[in-house]
C-alpha positions in Angstrom: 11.2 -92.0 -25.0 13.3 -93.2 -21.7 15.3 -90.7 -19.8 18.9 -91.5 -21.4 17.5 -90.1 -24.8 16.2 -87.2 -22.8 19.5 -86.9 -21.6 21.0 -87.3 -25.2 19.1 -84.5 -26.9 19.9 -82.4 -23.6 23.5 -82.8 -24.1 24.3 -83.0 -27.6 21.7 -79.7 -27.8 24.4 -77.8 -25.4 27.5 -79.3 -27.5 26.0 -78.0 -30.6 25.1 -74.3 -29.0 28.8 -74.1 -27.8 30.3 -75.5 -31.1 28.3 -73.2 -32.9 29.4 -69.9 -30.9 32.3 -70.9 -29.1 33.5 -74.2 -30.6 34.0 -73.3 -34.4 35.7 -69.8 -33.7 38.2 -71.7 -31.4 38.7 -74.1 -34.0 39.1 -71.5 -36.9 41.5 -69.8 -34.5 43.6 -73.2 -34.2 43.8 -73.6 -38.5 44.9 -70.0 -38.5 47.9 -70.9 -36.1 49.1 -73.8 -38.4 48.0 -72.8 -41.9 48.3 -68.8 -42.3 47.0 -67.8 -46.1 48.6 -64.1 -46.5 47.6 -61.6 -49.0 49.6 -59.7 -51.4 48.3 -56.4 -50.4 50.4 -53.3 -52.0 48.9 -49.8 -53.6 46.9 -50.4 -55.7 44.7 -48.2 -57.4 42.5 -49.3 -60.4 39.6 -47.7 -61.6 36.9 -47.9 -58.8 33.0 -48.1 -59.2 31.2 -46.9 -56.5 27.3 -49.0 -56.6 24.6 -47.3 -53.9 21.1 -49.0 -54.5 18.5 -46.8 -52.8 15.0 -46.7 -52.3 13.6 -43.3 -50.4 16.8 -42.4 -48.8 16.8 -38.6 -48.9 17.7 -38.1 -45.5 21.3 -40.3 -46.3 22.1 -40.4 -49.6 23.6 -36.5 -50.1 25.9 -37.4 -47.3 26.8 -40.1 -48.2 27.9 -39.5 -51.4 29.7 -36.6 -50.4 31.6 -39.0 -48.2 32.9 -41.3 -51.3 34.1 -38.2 -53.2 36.1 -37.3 -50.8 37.9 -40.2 -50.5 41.2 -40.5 -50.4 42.0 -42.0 -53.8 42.6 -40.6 -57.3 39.9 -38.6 -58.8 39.8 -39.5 -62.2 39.6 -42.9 -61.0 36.6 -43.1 -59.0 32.8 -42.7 -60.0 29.4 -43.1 -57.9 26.8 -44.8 -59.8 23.3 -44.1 -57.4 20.4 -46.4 -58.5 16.9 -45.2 -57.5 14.5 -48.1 -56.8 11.8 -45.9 -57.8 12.1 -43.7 -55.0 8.9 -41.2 -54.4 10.7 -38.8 -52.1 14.0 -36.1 -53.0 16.6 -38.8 -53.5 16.8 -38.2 -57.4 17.0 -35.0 -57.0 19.7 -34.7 -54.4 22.0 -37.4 -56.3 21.1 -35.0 -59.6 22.9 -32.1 -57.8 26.2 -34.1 -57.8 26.5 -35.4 -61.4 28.8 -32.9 -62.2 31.3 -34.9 -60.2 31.6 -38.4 -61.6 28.1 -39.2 -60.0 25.3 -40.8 -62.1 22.2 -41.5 -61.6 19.7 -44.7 -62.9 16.6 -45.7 -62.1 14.3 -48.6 -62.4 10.7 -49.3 -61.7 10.6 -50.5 -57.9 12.2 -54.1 -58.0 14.6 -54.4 -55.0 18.6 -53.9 -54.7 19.6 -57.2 -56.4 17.8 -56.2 -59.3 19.0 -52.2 -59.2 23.1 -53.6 -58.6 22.0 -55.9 -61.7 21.1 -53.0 -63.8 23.8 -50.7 -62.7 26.5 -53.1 -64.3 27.0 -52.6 -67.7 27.3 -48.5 -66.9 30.1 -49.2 -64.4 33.2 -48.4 -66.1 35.6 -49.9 -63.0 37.6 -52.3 -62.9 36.5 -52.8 -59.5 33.2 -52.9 -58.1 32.4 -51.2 -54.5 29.2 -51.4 -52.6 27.7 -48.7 -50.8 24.6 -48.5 -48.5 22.7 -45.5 -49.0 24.0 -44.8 -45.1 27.5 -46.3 -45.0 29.8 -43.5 -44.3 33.5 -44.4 -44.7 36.7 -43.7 -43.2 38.5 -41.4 -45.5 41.1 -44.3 -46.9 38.9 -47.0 -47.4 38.6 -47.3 -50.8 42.4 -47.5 -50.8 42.9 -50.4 -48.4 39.6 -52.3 -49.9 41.6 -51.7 -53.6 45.3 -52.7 -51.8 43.8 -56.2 -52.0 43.4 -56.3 -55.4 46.8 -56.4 -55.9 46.9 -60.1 -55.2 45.5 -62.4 -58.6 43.8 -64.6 -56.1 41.9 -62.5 -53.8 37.9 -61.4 -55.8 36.2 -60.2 -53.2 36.9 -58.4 -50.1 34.7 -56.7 -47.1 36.0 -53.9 -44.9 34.9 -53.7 -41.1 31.7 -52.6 -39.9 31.4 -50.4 -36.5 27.7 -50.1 -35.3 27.9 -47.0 -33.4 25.2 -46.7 -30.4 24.5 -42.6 -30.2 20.9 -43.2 -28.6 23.1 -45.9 -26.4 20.1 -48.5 -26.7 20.2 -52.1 -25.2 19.4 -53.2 -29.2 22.5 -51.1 -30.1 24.5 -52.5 -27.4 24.0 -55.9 -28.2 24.2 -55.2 -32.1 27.7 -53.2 -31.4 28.8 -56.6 -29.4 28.0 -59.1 -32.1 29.4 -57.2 -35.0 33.1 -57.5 -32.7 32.2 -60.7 -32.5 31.7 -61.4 -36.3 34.9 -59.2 -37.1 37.2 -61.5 -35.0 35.4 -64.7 -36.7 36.0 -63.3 -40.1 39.4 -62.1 -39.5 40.3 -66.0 -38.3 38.5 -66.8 -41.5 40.5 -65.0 -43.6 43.6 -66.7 -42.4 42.9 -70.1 -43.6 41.3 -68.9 -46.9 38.0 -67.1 -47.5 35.4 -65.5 -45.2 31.5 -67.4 -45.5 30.1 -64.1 -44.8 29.9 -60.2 -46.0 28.0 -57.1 -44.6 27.7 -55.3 -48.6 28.0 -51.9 -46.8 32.1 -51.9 -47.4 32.4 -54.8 -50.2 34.3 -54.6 -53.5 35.0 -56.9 -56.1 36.6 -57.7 -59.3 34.1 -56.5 -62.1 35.4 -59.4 -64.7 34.0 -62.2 -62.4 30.7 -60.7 -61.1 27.6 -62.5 -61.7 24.0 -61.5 -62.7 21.6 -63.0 -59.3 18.2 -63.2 -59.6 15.9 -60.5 -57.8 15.4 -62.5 -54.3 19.0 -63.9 -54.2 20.9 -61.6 -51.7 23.7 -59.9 -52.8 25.9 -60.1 -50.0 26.0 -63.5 -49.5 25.0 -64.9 -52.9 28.3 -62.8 -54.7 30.8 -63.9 -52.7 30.0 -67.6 -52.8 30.1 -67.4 -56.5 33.4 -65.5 -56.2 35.0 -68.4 -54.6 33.0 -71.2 -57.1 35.4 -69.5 -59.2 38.6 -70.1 -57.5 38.9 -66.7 -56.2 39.3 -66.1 -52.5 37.1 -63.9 -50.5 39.0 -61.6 -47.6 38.4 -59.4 -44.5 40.5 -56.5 -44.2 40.2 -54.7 -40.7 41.4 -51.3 -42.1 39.2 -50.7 -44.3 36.4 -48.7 -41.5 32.3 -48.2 -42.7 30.6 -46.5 -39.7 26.7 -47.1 -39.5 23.6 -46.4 -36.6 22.8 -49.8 -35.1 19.2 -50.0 -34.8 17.4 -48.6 -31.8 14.4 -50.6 -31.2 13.9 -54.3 -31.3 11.4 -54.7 -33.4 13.4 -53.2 -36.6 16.3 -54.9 -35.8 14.1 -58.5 -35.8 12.2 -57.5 -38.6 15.8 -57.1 -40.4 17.2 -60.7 -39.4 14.1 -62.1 -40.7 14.5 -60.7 -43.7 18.3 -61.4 -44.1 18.0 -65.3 -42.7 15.4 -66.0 -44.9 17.3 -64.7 -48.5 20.2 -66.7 -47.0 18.5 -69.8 -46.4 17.0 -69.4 -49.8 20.5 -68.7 -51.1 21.9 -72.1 -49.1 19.2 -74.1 -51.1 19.8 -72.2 -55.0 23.5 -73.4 -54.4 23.6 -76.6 -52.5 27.1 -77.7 -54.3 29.1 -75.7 -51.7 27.4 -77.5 -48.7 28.9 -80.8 -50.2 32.4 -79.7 -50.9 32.1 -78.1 -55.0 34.9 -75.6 -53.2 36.7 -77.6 -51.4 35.9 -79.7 -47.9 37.4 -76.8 -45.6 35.2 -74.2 -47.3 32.2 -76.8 -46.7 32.8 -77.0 -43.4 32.9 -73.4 -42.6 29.4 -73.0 -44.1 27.7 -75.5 -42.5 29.3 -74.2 -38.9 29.0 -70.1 -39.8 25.6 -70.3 -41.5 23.6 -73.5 -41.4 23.7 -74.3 -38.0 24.0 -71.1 -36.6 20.6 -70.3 -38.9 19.5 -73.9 -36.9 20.6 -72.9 -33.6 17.1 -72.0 -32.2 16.1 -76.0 -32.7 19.1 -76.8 -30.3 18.2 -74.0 -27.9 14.2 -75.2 -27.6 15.6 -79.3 -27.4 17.9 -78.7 -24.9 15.4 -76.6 -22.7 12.4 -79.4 -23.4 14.6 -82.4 -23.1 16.3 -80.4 -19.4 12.6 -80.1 -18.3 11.5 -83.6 -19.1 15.2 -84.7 -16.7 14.5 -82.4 -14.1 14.1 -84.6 -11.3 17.4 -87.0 -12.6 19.8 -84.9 -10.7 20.6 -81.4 -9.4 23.3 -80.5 -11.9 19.5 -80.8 -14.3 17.8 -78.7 -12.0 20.6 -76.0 -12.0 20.7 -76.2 -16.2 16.8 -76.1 -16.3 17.4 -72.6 -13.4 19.9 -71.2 -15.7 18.4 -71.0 -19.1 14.5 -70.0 -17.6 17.1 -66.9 -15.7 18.5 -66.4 -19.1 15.2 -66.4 -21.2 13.7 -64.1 -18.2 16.3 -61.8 -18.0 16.0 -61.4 -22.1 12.3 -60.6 -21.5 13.1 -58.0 -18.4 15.6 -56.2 -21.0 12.9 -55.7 -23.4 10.7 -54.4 -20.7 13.6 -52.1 -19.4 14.4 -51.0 -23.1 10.7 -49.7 -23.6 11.3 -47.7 -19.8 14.4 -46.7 -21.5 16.7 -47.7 -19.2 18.6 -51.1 -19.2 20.8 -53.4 -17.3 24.2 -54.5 -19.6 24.2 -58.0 -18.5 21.1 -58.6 -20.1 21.3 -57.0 -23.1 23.1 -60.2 -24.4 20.5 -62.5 -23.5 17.8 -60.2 -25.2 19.7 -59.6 -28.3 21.0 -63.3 -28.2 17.3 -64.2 -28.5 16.0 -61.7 -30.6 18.6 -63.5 -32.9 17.6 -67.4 -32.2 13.7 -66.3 -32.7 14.3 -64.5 -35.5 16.0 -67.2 -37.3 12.9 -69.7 -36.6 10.3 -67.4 -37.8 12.8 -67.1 -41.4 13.1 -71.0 -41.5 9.0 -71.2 -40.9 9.1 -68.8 -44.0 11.6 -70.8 -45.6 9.6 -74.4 -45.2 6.5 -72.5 -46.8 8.4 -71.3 -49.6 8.0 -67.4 -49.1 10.5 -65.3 -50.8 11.8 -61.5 -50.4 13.0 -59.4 -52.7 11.9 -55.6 -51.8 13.8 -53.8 -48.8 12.7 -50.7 -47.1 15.9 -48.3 -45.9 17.1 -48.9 -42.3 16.2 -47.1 -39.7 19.3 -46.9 -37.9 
């Protein structure tokens, strides 16, 4: 190759890096100040279904149930359905101590969450469907402003907020706390020009008329809501309605997690390839390939635009202050991780480490990906 395609792949690379994190948000933004989709949100309260899918979650699960019955909505219009993926330590038992208020408990031979929100459907008597993580603790009218939605014909699906709280105040948590702000604003822009690409399933509800059975390595959170909107239904953030979780504390769990989650969502991507050409509409289209695909892609820009900077280093000094740049930023990630394992940290680089904790991540799922692996079994968080 000559230098100007060196100098190509060097800057369309940094274009596509700053679309992906900076460009499309600004863009989103811009549709939300011409073309603002509101929602018919009034009180509303239907009969609600509370789904927690757990799997040895003894040390969450009695508080967190405790949590959802005290809620702030009508009793006799709320239940708690808890299904055990074959759990060996004291979950049953601790959900069995509840049943006496509207809690019930299944359980299936070990065969991951999809399969365990699969089974726990005909037994839910709501008309709407909530979903609970074993851990998600919720603010005390939650269930009220996720139902408030409802009240609107078009809106199926909707996700409350999720605040990572940092107690151990680790540079993992830091950076995790940081990105979920940033993922909040993006899907409260989102939610103004139509529907929202992506979910957390810690705070999600839905109409129980238009779920859909998903296979066993399909992931729920993503997988519902883009059959949701394949049904004309719109998909919608609402800011109020507050789920407090840990982050994770050390970097290896929280990798270990964005493998798992990038790789059931690039699997997802390729089971419904119909919304990447438009089957919901163009704009839809366009926000997953900008949310998910090339975000999930971002590591190939990041590595072409450091190879291709390396191979121009001599062309000019403005190539030699880029190629200075992104070895500080790669360095400082690696001194983070150092400083994290001394337990101390500097907050300036906790973005670089979790910003590349997230790009490597997302390689090591597509490598999985190309080589066909699948997941379907989930072990509780550790946060």
């Amino acid at each position: 190759m000559n230098v100007l395609i060196y100098k190509i792949l060097f800057f369309l690379s940094l274009f596509m890096i700053f679309y992906i994190y900076v460009g499309y948000p600004v863009c989103v933004w811009l549709l939300s100040r011409m073309v603002k989709k509101k929602i018919d949100k009034a009180l509303y309260e239907p009969y609600v279904s509370i789904l927690i899918a757990a799997y040895n979650e003894e040390e969450h699960i009695g508080q967190t149930i405790a949590n959802k019955l005290q809620q702030d909505y009508p009793e006799n219009k709320l239940e708690v359905i808890v299904i055990s993926d074959e759990s060996t330590d004291h979950t049953d038992e601790i959900v069995r101590s509840f049943q006496n208020k509207n809690v019930k408990l299944l359980r299936q031979t070990r065969a991951g969450k999809t399969s365990a929100l699969n089974m726990a459907i005909p037994y839910a008597n709501g008309e709407i469907l909530v979903f609970s993580d074993a851990n998600s603790i919720y603010a005390v009218d939650a269930l009220k402003h996720l139902a408030a939605n409802f009240h609107d014909p078009k809106v199926g699906y909707v996700t409350g907020k999720m605040i990572y709280a940092n107690p151990d105040d680790t540079t993992i948590g830091d950076g995790c706390s940081a990105y979920m702000k940033y993922e909040n604003t993006l899907r409260y822009l989102e939610t103004n020009i139509g529907s929202v690409v992506g979910v957390d399933g810690g705070i999600d509800a839905m109409r129980k008329n238009i779920h859909s059975t998903l296979n066993p390595d399909q992931l729920p959170d993503f997988v519902q809501p883009l059959k949701v909107i394949e049904q004309g239904y719109r998909v919608v953030y609402d800011s109020e309605a507050l789920l407090k979780e840990s982050s994770l504390s050390v970097s290896d769990d929280e990798y270990r997690m964005r493998v798992r989650v990038t790789l059931r969502a690039l699997n997802a991507l390729k089971d419904m390839p119909q919304l990447l050409w438009g089957s919901a509409g163009l704009l839809f289209a366009w926000q997953i390939w900008s949310h998910k695909v090339l975000r999930y892609l971002c590591f190939v820009f990041l590595m072409v635009a450091y190879v291709a900077n390396l191979l121009i280093w001599a062309e000019s000094i403005l190539y030699k202050i880029a190629f200075v740049l992104q070895t500080a930023c790669y360095i400082g990630a690696l001194i983070s991780v150092i400083l994290e394992r001394m337990d101390r940290k500097i907050y300036i680089l906790y973005f670089f480490h979790y910003f590349v904790i997230l790009n490597v991540a997302a390689g090591h799922a597509f490598l999985k990906f190309i080589m066909g692996e699948k997941q379907v079994m989930w072990t509780p968080r550790k946060g």
